[in-house]
N, C-alpha and C positions, 0 to 999 in steps of 0.2 A: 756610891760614896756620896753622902751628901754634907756639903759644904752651904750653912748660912741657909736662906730658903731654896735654894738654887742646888743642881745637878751636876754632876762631872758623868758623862759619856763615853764610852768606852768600849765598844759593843764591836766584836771581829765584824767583819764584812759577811759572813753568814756559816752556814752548815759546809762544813769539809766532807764529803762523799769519796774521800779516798783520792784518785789523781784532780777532780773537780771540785770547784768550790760554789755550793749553792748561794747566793745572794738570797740577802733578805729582799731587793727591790725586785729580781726576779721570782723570789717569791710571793712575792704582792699584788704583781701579775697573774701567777697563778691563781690564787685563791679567788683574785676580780675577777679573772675567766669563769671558775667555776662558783663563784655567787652569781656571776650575769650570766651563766648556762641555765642556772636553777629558776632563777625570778624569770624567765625570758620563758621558761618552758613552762610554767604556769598562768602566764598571758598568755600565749601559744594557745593551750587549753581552753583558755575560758572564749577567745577567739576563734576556735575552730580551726587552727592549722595545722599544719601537720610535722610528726617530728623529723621527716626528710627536709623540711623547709628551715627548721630551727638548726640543725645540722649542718644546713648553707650558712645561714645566717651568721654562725660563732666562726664560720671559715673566712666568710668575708670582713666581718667585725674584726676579726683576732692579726688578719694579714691590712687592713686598714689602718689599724690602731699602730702596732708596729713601724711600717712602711713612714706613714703619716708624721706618728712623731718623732723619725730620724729626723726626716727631708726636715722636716720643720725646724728641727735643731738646726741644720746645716746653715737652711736658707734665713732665717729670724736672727738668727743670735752666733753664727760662726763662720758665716761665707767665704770671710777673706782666707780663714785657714784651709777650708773645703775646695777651695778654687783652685791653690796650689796645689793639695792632695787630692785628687778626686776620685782614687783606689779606696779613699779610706771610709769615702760614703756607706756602701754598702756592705765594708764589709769588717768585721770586730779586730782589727791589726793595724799596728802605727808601724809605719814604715821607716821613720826617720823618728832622731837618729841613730838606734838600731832597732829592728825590730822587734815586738811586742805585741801580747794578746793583750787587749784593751777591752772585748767589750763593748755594747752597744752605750757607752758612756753620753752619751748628748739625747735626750731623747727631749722634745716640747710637746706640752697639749694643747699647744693651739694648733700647731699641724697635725695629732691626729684629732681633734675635732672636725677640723677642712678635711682629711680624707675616711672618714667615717661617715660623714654627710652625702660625700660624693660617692660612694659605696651602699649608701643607703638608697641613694640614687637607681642606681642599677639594680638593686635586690627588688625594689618596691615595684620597679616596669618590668624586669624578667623573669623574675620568681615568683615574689608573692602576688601582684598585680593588685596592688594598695595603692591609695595615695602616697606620697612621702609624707606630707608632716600625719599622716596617719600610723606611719613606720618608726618617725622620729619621736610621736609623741611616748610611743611605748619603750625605744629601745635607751631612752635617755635613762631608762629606773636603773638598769642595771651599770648604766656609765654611772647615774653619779654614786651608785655603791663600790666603784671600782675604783674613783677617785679615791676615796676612804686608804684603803688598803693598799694603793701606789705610794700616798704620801707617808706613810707609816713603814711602808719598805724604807724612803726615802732615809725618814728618822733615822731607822735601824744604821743605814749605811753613811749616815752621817755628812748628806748630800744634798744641796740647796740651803745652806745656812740663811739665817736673819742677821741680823746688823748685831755690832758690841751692845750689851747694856749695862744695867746695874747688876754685881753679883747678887745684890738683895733682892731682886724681882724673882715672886716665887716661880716665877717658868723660865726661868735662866735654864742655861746649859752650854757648860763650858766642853765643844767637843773636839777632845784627846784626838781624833783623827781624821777629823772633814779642814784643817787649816792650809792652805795651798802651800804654804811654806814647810808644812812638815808630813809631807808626804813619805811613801815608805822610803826611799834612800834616803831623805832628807834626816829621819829619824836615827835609822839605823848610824847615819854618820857623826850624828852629833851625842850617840847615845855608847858609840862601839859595841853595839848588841847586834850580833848579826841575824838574827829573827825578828823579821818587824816588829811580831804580834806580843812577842817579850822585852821589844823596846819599848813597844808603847805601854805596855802594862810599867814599866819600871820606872815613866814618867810621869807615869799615876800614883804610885807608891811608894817609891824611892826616893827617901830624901835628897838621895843623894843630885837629882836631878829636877833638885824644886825650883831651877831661876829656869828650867825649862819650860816646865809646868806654866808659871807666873807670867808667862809669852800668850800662852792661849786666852782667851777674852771669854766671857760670859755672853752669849749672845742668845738672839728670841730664837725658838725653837717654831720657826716659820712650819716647816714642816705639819708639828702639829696642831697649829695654827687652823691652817688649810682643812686640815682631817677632821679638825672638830665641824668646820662651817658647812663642811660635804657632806655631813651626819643628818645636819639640818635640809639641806636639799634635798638628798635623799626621802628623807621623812614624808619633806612636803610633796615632790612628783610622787610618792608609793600612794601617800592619802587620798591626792587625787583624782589616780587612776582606780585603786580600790575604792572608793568610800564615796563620790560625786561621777556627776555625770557629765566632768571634764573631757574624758575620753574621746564625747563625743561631737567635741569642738576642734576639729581638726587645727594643731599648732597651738591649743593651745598648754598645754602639759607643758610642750617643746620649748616654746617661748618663756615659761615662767622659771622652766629648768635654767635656759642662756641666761636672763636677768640676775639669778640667785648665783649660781656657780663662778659667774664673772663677777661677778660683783665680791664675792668670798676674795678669788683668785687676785684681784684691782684692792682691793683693799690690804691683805696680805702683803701683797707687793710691797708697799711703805715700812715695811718691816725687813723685808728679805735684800740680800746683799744682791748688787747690778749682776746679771749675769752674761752681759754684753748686749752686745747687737743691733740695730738703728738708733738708740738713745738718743745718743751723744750730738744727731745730726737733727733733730726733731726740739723745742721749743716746748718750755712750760713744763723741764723737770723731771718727768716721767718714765718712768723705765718700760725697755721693753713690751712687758707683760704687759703691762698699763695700756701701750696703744694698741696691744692686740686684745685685749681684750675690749675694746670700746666699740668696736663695729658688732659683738656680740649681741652685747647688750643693748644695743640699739634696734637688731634684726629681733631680740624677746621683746623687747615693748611693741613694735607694730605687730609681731603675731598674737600679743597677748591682746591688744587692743583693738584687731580684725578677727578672732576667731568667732567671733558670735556669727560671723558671715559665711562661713563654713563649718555649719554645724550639722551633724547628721539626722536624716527626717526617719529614718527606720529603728 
């Protein structure tokens, strides 16, 4: 539906498989696993390694990424609620107050970026027997093609909003079902439709239900915001690694990847709605993201500006 230069959103939460419901952000995962299977097994290749190692590799990467960006959620942005629940860590079920399938709903990339490294850690002394930033420089191609395709799950599922703006901004997008306030009971209640997915549809179309409508806000579609500036990093660590003799500057791909991806990520931010977590206790404005993303960006400019000191002589 398009409304003025701007979008109205409305997109089910994903593929119905019968008793299960496929997510689009779960889906987004998937396709990033098997784009970072694909590129990962063509360095592989040109590297000499072997597909038992690549095999490790998507096992450690995939329970990394995961794990990582739970905790991360927990501990960056949701502690005080995790602290009182702390059944609910690990596992997709809200306990209170009554119980429900929820879902790995909190997921942050700055925690799995910290345990992706730290797994990297381990892979590059017990498996491959590589440096690390020799491991990081290569395995970052297919992170930042996988950021791509997370945030664009995101979109789908209409999760991580940007702030109100102007309905006339042509990347508005006013989304029907990412608003905290009109969640599925929330909808259903105010809508007396007792199928979420046809109330929401009815307060997209039905007149009858336009001072409802007129509640949701036109907001930046942060989302894919994000997705486009990961297109660009991608781009730049693929060129790198194909096309110069980057590769063989240990940290430094690594380093130019952190710079670029945080910097998209910190930048984004200033558009995207707070989504909790040490802000509020921290000075000079800044959300979350913001200060986790500054010590990144800080560890790519010294690698970027040491790698010429660990450059390979063969």
């Amino acid at each position: 539906m398009i409304h003025s230069l701007s979008i109205v959103w409305n997109q089910p939460e994903g593929f119905s498989l019968g008793p299960i419901t496929l997510r689009y952000y779960s889906l987004g995962f998937v396709i990033a696993f098997g784009l970072g299977w694909f590129l990962m097994k063509k360095i592989y290749d040109r590297e000499g390694e072997s597909a038992e190692k690549l095999d490790k590799l998507f096992i450690y990467t995939l329970i990394a990424t995961l794990l990582g960006a739970r905790l991360g959620h927990v501990f960056f942005y949701d502690w005080d609620y995790f602290s009182q629940h702390p059944a609910e860590i690990l596992l997709p079920f809200r306990f209170t107050p009554e119980f429900e399938f929820t879902g790995f709903a909190g997921l942050a990339s700055h925690g799995a970026a910290i345990a992706i490294i730290l797994a990297m850690y381990w892979y590059s002394k017990k498996i491959i027997h590589r440096p690390l930033l020799w491991m990081l420089d290569r395995v970052v191609i297919p992170v930042a093609s996988g950021g791509i395709f997370v945030r664009l799950g995101n979109f789908f599922n209409s999760e991580i909003l940007g702030k109100p703006t102007s309905a006339d901004l042509p990347t508005a997008v006013r989304f029907i079902r990412g608003e905290e306030t009109l969640g599925k009971n929330e909808i259903i209640a105010k809508t007396k439709i007792l199928d979420y997915n046809a109330a929401y549809d009815a307060v997209e179309h039905n007149p009858k239900f336009a001072d409802i409508l007129a509640t949701i806000p036109y907001r930046h579609p942060a989302q894919l915001y994000e997705a486009f500036g990961y297109i660009f990093v991608f781009a730049i660590v693929y060129f790198m690694y194909w096309k110069t003799d980057a590769r063989k500057k240990h940290g430094l791909i690594f380093g130019v990847f952190l710079i670029l991806l945080w910097t998209v990520r910190f930048l984004v931010e200033y558009v995207k709605e707070s989504q909790g977590g040490f802000e509020s206790v921290l000075p000079g404005g800044l959300l979350t993201g913001q200060w986790l993303s500054i010590p990144f960006i800080i560890a790519g400019i010294y690698l970027v500006f040491t790698a010429k000191n660990r450059q390979e002589t063969l």
